[in-house]
C-alpha positions, 0 to 999 in steps of 0.5 A: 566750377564742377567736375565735369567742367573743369574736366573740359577746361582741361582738355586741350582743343582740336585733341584726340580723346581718350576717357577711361572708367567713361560711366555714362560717357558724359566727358566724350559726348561733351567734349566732341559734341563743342568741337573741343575734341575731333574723337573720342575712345571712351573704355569701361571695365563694367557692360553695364555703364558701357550699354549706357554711355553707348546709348547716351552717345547714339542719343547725342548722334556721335556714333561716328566720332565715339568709340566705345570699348569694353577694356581694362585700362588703357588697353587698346586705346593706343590704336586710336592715338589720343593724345589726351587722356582724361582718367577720373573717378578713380583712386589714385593708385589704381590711376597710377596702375593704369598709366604704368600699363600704357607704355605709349603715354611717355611722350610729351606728345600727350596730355593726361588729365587725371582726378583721383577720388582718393590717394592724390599722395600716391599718384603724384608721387608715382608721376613724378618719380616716372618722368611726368612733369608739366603739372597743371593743378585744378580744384573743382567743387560739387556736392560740397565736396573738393575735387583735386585735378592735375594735368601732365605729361611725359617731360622726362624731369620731376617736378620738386613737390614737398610731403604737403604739396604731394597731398594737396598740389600747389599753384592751383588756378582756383584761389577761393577753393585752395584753403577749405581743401587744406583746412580739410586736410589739416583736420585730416592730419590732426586725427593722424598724429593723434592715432601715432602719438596714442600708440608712443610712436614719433609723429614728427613727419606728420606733424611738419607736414601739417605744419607746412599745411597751416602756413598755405591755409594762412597765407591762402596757398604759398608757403611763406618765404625766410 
């Protein structure tokens, strides 16, 4: 399944949405055009992807149930109360930046459907040590290249994820996809521990990590049980 896609599939029906780095407004023309959403707020920090996601929307005759705002974030969006956040296309720290800024997304009242481009560690980890729990992993294909897509919402308790599972998830709905995205990290720690270890440092984090890695990718996505 591609990007796009498993971005809908997520969404949750009957939602407010509210789409942030919205590009060309593919995701609200989309989900409003079905009727998976009622509206849509869509942002972007650039005029140029905004003026073509503003005409992609008048060309699908969404006007009245697209709002299209030049912003930084989630800035403004609260006045539209969405109840579903879609944050994609992003590294992972600036994703996490960008759901620190926006107090009124500490609820359970609203879903956040988030991919990061890169840094899943450091958004995963920021979620859980901020009360976003709820978790939903997704993994999407698309030019031969794995996308890793969670979503979550403000619970108030931290979901218990290892050093492994913060980089890759766990649980994911896509069981052909789960071991090409942790052989891809396997490799990945490989060229780690080979850059710590040529330096006489301890790789021994590094190389548990890759450890618990390997044992997904050979048993397709669980750790095995002693």
């Amino acid at each position: 399944m591609k990007r796009l896609e498993t971005i809908l599939s997520m969404i949750p029906a009957g939602s407010r949405l509210a789409d942030v780095g919205c590009d060309h407004a593919y995701v609200p023309i989309a989900a409003v055009g079905s009727g998976l959403s009622v509206f849509a707020y869509a942002s972007d920090v650039r005029e140029g992807p905004l003026e073509r996601a503003r005409g992609n929307v008048e060309a699908a005759g969404l006007s009245d149930r697209i709002v299209l705002s030049l912003a930084d974030g989630l800035h403004g969006a609260e006045a539209y109360r969405p109840d579903a956040v879609v944050i994609a296309g992003m590294g992972g720290e600036l994703i996490a930046r960008i759901i620190d800024e926006a107090p009124f997304l500490r609820t359970p009242a609203v879903t956040l459907i988030l991919q990061p481009m890169t840094s899943p560690y450091e958004l995963r980890s920021y979620l859980f040590t901020h009360g976003f729990g709820a978790v939903r992993e997704r993994l999407a294909c698309e030019d031969r290249r794995i996308y890793q897509l969670l979503s979550c919402r403000y619970t108030g308790i931290s979901p218990i994820y290892t050093e492994a599972e913060l980089e890759v998830g766990k649980d994911h709905e896509d069981t052909e996809l789960r071991r090409k995205l942790y052989k891809k990290y396997i490799e990945k720690y490989d060229k780690i521990i080979e850059g710590i270890t040529a330096s006489g440092k301890d790789a021994g984090p590094q190389r548990r990590v890759r450890g618990e890695l390997i044992e997904k990718y050979e048993n397709n996505g669980s750790v095995r049980k002693s």
